[in-house]
PDB file of N, CA, C and O in Angstrom, chain B, residues numbered from 101:
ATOM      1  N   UNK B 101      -6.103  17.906  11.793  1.00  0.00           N
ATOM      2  CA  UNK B 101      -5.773  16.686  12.514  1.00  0.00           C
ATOM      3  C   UNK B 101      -4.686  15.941  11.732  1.00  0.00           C
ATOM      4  O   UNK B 101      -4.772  15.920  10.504  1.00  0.00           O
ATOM      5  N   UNK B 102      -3.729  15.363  12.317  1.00  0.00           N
ATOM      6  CA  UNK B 102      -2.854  14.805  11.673  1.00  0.00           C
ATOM      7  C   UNK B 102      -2.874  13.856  11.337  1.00  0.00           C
ATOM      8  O   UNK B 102      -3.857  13.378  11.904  1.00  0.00           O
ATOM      9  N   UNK B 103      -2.308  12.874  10.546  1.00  0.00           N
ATOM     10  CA  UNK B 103      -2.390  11.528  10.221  1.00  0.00           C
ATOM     11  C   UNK B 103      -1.867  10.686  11.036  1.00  0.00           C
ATOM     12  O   UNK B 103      -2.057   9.596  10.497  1.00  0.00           O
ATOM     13  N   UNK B 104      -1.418  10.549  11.837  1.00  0.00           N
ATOM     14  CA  UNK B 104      -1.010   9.932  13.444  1.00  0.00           C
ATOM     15  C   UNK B 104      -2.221   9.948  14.320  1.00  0.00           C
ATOM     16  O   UNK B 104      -2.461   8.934  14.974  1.00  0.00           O
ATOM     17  N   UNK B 105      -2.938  10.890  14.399  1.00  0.00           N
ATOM     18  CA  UNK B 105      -3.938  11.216  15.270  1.00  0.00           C
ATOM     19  C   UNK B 105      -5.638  10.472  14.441  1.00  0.00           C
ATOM     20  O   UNK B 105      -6.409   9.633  14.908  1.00  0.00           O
ATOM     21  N   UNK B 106      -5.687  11.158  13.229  1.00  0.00           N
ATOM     22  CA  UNK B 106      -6.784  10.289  12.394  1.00  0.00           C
ATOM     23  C   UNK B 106      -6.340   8.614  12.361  1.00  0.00           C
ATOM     24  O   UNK B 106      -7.306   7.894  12.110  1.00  0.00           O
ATOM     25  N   UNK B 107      -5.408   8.089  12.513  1.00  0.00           N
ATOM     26  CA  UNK B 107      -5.212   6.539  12.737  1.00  0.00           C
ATOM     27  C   UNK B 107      -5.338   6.176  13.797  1.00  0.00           C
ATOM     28  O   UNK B 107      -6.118   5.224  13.830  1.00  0.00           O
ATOM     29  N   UNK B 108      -4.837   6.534  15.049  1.00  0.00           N
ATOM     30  CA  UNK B 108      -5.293   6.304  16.099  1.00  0.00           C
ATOM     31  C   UNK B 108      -6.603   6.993  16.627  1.00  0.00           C
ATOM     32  O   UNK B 108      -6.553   7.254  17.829  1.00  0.00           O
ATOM     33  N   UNK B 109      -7.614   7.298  16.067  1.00  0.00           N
ATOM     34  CA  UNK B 109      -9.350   7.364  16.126  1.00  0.00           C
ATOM     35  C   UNK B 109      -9.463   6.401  15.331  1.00  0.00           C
ATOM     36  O   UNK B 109     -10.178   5.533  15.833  1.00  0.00           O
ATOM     37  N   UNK B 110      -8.906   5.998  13.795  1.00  0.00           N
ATOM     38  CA  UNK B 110      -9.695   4.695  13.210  1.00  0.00           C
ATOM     39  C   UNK B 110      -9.051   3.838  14.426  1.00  0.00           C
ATOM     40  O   UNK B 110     -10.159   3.503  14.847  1.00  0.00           O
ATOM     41  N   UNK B 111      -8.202   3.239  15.291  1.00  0.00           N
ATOM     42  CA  UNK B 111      -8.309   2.448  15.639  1.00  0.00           C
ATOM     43  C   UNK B 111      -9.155   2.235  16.943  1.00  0.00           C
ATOM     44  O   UNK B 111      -9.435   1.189  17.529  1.00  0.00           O
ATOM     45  N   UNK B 112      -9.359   3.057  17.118  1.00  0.00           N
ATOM     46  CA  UNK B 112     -10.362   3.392  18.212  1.00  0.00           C
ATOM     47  C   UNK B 112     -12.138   2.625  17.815  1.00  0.00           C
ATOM     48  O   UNK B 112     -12.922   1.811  18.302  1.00  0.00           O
ATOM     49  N   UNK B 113     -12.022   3.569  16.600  1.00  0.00           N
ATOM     50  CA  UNK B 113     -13.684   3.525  16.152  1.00  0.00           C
ATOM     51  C   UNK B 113     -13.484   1.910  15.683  1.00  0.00           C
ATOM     52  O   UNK B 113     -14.444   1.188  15.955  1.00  0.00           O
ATOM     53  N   UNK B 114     -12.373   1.294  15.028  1.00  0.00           N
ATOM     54  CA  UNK B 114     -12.361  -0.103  14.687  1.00  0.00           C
ATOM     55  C   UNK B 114     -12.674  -1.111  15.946  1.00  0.00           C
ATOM     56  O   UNK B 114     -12.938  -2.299  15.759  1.00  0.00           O
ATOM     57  N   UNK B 115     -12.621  -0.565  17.130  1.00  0.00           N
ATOM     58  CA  UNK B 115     -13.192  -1.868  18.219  1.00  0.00           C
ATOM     59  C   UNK B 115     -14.839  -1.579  18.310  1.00  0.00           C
ATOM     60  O   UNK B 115     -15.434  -2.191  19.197  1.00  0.00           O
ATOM     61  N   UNK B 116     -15.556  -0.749  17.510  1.00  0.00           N
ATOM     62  CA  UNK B 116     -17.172  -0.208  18.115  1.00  0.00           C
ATOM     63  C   UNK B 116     -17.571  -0.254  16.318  1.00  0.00           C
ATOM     64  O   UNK B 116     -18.366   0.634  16.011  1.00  0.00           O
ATOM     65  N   UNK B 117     -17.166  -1.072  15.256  1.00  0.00           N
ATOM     66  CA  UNK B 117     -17.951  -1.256  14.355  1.00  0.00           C
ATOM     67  C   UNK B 117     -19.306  -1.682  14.609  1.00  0.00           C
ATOM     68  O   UNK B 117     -19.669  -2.110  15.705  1.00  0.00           O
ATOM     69  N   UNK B 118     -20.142  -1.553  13.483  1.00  0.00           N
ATOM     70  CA  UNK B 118     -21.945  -2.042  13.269  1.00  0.00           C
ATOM     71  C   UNK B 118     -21.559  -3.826  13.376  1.00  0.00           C
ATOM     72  O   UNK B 118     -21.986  -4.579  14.251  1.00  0.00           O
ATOM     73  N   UNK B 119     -20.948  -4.079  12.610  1.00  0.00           N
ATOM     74  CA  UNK B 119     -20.254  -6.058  12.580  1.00  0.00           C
ATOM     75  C   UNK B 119     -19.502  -6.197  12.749  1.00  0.00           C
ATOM     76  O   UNK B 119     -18.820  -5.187  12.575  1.00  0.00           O
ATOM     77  N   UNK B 120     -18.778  -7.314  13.196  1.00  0.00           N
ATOM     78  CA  UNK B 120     -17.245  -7.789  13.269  1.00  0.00           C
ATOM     79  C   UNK B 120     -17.272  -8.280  11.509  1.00  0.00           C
ATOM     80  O   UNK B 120     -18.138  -8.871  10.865  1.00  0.00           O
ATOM     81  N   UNK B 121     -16.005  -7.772  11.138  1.00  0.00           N
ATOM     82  CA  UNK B 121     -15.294  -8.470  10.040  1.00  0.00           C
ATOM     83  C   UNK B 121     -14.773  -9.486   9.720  1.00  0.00           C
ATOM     84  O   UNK B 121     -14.096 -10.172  10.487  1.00  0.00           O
ATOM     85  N   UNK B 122     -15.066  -9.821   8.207  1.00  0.00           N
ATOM     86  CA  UNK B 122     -14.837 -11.559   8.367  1.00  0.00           C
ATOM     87  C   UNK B 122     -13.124 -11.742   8.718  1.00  0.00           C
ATOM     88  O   UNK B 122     -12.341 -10.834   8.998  1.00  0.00           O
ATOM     89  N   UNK B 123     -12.929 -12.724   8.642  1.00  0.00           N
ATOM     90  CA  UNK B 123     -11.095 -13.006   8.916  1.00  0.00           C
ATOM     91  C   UNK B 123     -10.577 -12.429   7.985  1.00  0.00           C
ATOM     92  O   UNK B 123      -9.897 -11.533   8.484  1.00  0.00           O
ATOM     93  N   UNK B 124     -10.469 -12.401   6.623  1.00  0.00           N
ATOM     94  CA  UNK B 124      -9.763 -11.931   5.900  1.00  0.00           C
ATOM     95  C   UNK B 124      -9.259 -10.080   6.076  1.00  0.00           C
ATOM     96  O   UNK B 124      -8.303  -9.315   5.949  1.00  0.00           O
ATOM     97  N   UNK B 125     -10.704 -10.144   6.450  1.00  0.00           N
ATOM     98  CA  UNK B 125     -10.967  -8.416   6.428  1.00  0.00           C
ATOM     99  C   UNK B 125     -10.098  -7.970   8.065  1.00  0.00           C
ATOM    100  O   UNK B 125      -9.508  -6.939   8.387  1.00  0.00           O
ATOM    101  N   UNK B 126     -10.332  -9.128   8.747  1.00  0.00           N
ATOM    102  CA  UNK B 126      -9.382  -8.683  10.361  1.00  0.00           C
ATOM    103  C   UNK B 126      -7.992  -8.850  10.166  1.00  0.00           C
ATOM    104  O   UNK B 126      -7.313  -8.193  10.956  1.00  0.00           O
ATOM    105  N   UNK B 127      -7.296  -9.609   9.258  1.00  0.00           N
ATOM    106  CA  UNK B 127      -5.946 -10.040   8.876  1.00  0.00           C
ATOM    107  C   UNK B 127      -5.578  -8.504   8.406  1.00  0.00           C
ATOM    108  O   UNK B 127      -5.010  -7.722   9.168  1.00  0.00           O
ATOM    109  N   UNK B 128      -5.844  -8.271   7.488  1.00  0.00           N
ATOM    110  CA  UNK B 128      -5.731  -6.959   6.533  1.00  0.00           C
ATOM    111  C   UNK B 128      -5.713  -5.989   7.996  1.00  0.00           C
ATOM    112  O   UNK B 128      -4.588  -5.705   8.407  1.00  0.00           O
ATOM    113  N   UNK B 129      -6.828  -5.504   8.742  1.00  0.00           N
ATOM    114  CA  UNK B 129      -6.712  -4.757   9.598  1.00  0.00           C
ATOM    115  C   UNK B 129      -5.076  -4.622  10.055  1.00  0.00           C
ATOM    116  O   UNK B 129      -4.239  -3.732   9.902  1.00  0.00           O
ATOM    117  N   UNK B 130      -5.054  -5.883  10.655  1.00  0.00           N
ATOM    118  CA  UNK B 130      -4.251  -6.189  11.581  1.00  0.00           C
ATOM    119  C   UNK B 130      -2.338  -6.001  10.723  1.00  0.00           C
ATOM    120  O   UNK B 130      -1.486  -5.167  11.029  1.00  0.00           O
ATOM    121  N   UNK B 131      -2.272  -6.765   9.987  1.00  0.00           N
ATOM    122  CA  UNK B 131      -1.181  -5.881   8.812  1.00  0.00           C
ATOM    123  C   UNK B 131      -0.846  -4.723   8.539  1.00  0.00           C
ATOM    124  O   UNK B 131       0.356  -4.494   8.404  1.00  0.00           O
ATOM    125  N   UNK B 132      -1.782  -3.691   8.385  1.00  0.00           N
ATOM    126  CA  UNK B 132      -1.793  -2.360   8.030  1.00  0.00           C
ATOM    127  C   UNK B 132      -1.813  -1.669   9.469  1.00  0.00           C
ATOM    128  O   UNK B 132      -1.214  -0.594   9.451  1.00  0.00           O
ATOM    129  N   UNK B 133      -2.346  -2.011  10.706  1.00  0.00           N
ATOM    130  CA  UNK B 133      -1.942  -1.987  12.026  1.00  0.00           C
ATOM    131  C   UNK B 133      -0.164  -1.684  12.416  1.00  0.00           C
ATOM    132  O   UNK B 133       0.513  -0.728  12.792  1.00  0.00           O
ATOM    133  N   UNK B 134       0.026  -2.926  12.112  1.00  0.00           N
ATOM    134  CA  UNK B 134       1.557  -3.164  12.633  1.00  0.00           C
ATOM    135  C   UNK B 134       2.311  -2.589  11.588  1.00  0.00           C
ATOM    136  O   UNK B 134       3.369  -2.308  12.150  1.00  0.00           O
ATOM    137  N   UNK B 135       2.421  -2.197  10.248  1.00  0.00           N
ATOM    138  CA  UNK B 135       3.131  -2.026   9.363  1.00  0.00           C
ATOM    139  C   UNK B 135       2.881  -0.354   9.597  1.00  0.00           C
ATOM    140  O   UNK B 135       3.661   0.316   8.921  1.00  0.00           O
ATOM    141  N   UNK B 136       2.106   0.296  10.282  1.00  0.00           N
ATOM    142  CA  UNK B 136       1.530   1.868  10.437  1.00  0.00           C
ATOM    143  C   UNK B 136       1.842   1.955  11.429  1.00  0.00           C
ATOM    144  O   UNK B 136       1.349   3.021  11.799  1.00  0.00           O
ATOM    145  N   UNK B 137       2.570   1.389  12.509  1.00  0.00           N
ATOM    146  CA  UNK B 137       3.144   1.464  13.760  1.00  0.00           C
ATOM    147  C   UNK B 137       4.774   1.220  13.218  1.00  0.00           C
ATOM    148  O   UNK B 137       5.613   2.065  12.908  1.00  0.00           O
ATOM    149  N   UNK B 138       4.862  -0.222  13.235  1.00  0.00           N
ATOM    150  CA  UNK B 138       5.697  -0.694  13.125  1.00  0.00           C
ATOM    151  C   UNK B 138       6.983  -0.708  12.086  1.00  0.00           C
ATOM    152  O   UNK B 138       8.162  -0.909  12.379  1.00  0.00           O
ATOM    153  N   UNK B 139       6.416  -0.437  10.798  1.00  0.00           N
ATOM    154  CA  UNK B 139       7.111  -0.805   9.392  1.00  0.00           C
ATOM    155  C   UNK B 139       7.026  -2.069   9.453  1.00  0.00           C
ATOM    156  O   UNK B 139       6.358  -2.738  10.241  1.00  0.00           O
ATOM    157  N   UNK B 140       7.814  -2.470   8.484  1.00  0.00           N
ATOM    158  CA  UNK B 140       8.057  -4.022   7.863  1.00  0.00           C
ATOM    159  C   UNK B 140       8.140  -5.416   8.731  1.00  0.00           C
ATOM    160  O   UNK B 140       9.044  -5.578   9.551  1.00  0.00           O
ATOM    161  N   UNK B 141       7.531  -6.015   8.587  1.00  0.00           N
ATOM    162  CA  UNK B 141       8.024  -7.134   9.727  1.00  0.00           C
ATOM    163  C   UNK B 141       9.082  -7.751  10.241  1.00  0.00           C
ATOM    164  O   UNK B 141      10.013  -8.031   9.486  1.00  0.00           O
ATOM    165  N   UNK B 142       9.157  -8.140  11.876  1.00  0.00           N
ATOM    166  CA  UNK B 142      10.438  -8.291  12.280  1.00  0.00           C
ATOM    167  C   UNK B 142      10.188  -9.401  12.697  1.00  0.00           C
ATOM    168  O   UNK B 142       9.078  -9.905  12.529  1.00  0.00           O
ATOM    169  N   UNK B 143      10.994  -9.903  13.215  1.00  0.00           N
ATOM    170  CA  UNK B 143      11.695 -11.055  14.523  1.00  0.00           C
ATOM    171  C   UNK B 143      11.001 -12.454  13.375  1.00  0.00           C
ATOM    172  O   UNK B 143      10.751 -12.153  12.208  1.00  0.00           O
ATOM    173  N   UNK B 144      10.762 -13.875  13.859  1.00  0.00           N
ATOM    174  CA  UNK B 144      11.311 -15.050  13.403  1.00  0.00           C
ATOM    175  C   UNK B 144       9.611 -14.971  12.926  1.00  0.00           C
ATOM    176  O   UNK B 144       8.840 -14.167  13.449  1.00  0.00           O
ATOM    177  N   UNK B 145       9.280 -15.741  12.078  1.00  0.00           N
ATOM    178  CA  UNK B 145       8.012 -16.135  11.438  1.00  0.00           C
ATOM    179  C   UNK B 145       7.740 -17.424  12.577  1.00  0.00           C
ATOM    180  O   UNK B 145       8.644 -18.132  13.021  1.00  0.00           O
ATOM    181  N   UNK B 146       6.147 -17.561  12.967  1.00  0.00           N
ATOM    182  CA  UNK B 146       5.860 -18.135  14.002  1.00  0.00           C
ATOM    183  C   UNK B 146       5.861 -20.063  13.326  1.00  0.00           C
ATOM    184  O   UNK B 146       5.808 -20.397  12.143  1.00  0.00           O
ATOM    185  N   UNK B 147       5.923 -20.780  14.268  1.00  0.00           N
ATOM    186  CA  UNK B 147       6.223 -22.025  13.847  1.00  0.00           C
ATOM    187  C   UNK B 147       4.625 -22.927  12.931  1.00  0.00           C
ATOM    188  O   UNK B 147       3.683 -22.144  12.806  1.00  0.00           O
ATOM    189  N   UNK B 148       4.463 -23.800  12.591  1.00  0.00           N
ATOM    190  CA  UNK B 148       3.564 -24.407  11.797  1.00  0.00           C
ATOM    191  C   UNK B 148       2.149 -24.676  13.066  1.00  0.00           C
ATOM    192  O   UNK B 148       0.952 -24.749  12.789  1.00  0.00           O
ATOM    193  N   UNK B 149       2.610 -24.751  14.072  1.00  0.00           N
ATOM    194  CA  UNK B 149       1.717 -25.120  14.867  1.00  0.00           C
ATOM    195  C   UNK B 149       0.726 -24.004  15.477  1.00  0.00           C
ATOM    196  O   UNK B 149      -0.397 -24.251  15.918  1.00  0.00           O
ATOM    197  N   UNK B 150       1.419 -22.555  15.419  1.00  0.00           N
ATOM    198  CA  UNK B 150       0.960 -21.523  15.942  1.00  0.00           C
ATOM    199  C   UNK B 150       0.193 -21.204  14.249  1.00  0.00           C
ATOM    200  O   UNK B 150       0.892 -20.894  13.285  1.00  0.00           O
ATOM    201  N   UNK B 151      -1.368 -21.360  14.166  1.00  0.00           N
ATOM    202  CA  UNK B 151      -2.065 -21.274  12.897  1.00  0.00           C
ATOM    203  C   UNK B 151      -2.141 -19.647  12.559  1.00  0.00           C
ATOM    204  O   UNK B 151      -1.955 -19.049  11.499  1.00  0.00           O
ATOM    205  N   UNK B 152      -2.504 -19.151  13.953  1.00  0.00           N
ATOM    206  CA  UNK B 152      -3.220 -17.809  14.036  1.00  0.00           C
ATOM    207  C   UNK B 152      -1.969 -16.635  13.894  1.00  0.00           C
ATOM    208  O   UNK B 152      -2.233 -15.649  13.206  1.00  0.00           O
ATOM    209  N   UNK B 153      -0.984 -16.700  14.357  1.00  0.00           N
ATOM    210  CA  UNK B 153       0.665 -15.976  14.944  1.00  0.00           C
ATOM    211  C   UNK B 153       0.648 -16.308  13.781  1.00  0.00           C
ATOM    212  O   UNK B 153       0.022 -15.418  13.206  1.00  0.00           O
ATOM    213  N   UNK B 154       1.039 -17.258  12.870  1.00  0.00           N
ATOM    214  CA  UNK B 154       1.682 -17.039  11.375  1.00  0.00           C
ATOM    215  C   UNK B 154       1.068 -16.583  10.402  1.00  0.00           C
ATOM    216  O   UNK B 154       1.495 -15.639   9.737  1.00  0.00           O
ATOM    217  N   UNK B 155      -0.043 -17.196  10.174  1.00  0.00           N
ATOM    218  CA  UNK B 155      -1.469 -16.133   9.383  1.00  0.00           C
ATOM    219  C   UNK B 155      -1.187 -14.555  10.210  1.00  0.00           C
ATOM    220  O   UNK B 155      -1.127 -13.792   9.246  1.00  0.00           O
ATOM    221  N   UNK B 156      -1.054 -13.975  11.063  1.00  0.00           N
ATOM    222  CA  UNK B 156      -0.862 -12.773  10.873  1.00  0.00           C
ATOM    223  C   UNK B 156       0.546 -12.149  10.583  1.00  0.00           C
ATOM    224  O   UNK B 156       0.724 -10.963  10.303  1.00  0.00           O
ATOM    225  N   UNK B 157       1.364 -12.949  10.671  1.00  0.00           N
ATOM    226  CA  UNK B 157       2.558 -12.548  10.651  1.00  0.00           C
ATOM    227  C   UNK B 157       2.678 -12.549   8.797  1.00  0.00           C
ATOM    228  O   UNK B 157       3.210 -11.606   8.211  1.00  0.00           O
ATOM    229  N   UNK B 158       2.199 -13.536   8.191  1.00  0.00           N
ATOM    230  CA  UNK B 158       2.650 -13.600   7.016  1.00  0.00           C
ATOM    231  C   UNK B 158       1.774 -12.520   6.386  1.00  0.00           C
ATOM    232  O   UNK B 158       2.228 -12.049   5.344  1.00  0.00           O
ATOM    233  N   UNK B 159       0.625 -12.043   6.807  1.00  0.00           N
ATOM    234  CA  UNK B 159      -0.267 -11.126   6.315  1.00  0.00           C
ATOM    235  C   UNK B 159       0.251  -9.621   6.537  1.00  0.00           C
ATOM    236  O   UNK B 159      -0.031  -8.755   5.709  1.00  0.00           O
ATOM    237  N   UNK B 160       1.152  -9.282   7.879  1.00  0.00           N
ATOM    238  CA  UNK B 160       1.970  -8.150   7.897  1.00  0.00           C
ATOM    239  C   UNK B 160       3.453  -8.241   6.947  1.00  0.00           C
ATOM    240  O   UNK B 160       4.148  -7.234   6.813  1.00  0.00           O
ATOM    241  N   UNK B 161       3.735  -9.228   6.478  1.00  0.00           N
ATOM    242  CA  UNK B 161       4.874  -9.382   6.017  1.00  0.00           C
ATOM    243  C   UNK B 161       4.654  -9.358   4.638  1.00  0.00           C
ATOM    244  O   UNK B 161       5.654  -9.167   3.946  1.00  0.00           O
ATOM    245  N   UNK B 162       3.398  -9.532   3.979  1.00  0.00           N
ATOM    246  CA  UNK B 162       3.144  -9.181   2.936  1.00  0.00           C
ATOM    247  C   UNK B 162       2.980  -7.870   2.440  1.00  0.00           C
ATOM    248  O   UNK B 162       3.064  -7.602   1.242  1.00  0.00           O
ATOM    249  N   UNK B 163       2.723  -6.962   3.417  1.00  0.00           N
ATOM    250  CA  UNK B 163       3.429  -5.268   2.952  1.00  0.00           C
ATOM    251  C   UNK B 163       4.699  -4.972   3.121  1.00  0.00           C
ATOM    252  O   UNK B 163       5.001  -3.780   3.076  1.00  0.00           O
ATOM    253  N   UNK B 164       5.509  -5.749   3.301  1.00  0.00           N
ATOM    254  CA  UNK B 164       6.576  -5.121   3.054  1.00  0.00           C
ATOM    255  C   UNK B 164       7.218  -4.303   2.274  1.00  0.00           C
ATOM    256  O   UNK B 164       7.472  -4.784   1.169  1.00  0.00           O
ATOM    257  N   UNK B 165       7.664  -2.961   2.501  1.00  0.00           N
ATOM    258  CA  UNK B 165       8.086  -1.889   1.569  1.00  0.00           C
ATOM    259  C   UNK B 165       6.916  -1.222   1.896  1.00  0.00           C
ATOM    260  O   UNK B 165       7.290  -0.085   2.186  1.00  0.00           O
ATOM    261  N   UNK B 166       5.452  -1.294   2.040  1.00  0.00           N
ATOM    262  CA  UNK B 166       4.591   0.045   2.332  1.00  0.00           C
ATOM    263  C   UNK B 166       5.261   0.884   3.459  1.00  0.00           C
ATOM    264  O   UNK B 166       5.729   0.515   4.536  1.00  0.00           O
ATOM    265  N   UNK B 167       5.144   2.482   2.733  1.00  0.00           N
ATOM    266  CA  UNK B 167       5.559   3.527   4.218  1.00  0.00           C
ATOM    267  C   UNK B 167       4.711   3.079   5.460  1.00  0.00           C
ATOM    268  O   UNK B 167       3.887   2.173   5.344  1.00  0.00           O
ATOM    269  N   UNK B 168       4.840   3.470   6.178  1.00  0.00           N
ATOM    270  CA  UNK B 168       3.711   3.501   7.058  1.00  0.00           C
ATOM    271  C   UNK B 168       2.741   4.429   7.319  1.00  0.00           C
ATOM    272  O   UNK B 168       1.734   4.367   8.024  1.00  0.00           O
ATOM    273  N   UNK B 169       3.390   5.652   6.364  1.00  0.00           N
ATOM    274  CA  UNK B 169       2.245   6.750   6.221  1.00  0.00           C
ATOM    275  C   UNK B 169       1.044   6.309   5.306  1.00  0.00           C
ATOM    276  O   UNK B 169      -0.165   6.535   5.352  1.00  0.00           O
ATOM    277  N   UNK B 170       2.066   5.401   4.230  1.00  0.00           N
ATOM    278  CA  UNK B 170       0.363   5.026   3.206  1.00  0.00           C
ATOM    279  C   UNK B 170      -0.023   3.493   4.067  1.00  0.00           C
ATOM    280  O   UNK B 170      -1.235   3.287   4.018  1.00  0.00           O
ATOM    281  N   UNK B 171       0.406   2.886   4.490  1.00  0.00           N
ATOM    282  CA  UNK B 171      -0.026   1.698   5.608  1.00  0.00           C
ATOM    283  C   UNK B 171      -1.502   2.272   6.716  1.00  0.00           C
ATOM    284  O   UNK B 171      -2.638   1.806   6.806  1.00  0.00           O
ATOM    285  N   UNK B 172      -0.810   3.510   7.463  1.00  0.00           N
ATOM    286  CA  UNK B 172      -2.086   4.074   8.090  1.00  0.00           C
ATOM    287  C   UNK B 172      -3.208   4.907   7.638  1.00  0.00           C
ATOM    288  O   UNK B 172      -4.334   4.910   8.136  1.00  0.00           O
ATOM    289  N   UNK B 173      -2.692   5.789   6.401  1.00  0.00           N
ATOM    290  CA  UNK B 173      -4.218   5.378   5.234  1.00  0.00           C
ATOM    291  C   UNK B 173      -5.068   4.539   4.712  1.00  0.00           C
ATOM    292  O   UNK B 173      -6.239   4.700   4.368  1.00  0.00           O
ATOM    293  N   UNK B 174      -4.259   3.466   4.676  1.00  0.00           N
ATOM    294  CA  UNK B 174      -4.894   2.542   4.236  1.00  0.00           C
ATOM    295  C   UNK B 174      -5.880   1.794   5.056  1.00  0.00           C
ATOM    296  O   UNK B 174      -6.851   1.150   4.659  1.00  0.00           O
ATOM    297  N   UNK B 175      -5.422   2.012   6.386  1.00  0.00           N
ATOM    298  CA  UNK B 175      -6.196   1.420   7.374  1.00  0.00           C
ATOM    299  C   UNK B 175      -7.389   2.557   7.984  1.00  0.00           C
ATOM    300  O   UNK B 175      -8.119   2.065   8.844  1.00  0.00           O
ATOM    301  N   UNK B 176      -7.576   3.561   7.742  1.00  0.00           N
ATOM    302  CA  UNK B 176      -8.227   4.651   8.020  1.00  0.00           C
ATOM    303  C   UNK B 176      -9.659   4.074   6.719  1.00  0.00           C
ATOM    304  O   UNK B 176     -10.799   3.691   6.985  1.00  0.00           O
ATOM    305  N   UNK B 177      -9.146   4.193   5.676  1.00  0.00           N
ATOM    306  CA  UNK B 177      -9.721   3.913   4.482  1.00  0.00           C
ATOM    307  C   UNK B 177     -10.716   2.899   4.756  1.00  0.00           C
ATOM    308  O   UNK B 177     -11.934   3.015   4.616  1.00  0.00           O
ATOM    309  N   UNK B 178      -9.937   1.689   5.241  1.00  0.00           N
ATOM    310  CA  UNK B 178     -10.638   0.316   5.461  1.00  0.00           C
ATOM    311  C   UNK B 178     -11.757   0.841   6.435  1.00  0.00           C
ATOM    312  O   UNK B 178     -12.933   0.988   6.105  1.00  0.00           O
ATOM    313  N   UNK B 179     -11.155   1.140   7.862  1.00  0.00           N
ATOM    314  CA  UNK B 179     -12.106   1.279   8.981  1.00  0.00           C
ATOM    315  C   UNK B 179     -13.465   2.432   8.139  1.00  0.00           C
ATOM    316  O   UNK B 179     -14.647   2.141   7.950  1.00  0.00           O
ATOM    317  N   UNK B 180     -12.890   3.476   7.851  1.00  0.00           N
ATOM    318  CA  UNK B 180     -14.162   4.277   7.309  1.00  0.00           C
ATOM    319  C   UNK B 180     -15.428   3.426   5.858  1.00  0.00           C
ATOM    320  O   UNK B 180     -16.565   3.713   5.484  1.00  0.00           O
ATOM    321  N   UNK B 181     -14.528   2.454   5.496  1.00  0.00           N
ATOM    322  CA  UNK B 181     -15.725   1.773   4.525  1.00  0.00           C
ATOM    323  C   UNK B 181     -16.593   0.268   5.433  1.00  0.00           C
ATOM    324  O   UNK B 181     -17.661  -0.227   5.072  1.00  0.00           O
ATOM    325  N   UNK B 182     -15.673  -0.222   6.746  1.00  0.00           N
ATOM    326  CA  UNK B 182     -16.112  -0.769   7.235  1.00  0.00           C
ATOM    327  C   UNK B 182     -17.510  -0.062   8.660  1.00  0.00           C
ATOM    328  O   UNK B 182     -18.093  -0.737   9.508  1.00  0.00           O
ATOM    329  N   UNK B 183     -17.599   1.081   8.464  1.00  0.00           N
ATOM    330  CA  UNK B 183     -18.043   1.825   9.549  1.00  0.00           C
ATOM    331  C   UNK B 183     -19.264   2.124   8.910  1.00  0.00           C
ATOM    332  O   UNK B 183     -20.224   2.449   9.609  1.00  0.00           O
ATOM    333  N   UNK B 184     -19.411   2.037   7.190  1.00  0.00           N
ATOM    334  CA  UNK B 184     -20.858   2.088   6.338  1.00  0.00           C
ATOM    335  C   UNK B 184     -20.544   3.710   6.450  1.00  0.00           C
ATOM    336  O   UNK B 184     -21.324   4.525   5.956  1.00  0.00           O
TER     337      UNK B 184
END
């Protein structure tokens, strides 16, 4: 199975965890998400008023420079220690 294919099953199995994860632990998800799709972060950082859009934006923008091959390990990693 490839590593394209094992990330998209963790993201799969990540909507049918035992608990939801605290925020910190969904930020992180969500970073290693877009940075394993996406790469590095793009377009304008969200304004002061949008709390939630900039907390994730600044949380994907804090990997900047991860490949996205070790980005979607990393998120495989997470989901499999969050899965018990």
């Amino acid at each position: 199975m490839t590593l394209q294919a094992r990330f998209e099953q963790a993201v799969a199995d990540s909507k049918n965890l035992p608990q939801r994860p605290d925020n910190m632990t969904m930020l992180k998800l969500y970073a290693l998400y877009k940075q394993g799709n996406a790469g590095d972060a793009q377009g304008e950082r969200p304004g002061m008023t949008d709390f939630i859009g900039r907390a994730k934006w600044d949380a994907w923008a804090a990997l900047k420079g991860l490949s996205q091959d070790q980005a979607m390990q990393q998120y495989l990693d997470l989901v499999m220690d969050l899965k018990g």
